[in-house]
N, C-alpha and C positions, 0 to 999 in steps of 0.2 A: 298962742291961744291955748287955754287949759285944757286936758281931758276930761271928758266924761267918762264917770264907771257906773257900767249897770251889773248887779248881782242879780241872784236867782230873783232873788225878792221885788228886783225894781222891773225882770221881765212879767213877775204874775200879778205886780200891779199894773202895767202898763195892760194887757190881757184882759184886766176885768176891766178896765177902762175902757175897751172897746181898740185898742191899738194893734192892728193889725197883719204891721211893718215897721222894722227899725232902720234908718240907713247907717249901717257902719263903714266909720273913713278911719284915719286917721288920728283923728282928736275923739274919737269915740274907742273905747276898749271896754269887753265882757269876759268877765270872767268863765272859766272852764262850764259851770254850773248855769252862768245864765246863758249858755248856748244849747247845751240840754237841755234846759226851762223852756226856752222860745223854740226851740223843735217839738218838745210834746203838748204843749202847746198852740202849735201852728202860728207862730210871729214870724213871719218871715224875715230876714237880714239879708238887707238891699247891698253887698259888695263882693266882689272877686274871692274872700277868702269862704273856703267852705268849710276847714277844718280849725277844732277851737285850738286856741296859739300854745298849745302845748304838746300837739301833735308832731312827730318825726315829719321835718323836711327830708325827703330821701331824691333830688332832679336825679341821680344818679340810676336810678331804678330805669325810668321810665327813657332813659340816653339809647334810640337805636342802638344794634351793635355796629362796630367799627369796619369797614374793607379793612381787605388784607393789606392795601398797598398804604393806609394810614396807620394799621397797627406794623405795618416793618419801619414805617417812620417813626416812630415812638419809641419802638423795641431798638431799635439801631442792629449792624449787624452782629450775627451773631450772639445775641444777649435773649437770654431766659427770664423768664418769671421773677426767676432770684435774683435775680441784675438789677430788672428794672426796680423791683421791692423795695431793691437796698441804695438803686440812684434815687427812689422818691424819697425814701427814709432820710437819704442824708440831707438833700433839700428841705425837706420840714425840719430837719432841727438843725440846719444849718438860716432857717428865717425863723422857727421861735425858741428855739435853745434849749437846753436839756428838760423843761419846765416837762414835758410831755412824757407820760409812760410809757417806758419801750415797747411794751406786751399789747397796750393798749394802741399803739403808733402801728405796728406789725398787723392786728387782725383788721383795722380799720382799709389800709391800705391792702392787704390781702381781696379785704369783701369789694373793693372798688373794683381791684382789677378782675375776679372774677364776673365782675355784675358788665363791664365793657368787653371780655373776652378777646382778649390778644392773641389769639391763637392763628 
């Protein structure tokens, strides 16, 4: 089935029309601008997503922190911060290969493991 695209344009017509409500699925996608459009506007958008599709996914954020008795499973014994950094490290570019920025592979993994606290 095709998609539909609505821009800014197509929410502040649909708005003087009298349209209320958009349901977006699937085969419906808005752009950055007509999501701002249809909030200052008051269009409401009938689905699950509340932030427009160019917003940071962060599940990581929002992951209780870990017991201790699952972070010594993770950690294995014995093994530091630096251990695990550099067992995740080699794991990712041991599954997508050098294509990845080291520096960029290091602070990525660093803010994970902060944000779950193995401590």
């Amino acid at each position: 089935m095709p998609k539909t695209f609505y821009t800014e344009r197509d929410i502040e017509d649909l708005a003087r029309n009298g349209v209320r409500s958009l349901a977006v699925n699937d085969d419906v996608v808005l752009t950055e601008l007509a999501y701002e459009k249809a909030e200052k506007l008051g269009v409401k958008l009938s689905d699950s997503i509340e932030k427009p599709p160019s917003a940071p996914q962060r599940p990581y954020i929002a992951v209780p922190k870990m017991d201790a008795k699952t972070s010594d499973q993770l950690r294995g014994p014995d093994m530091g911060n630096d251990d695990l950094q550099q067992r995740i490290r080699d794991a990712v570019i041991k599954r997508i290969g050098e294509q990845v920025d080291p520096k960029l592979l290091d602070t990525i993994i660093q803010r994970v493991l902060n944000n779950v606290s193995l401590k």
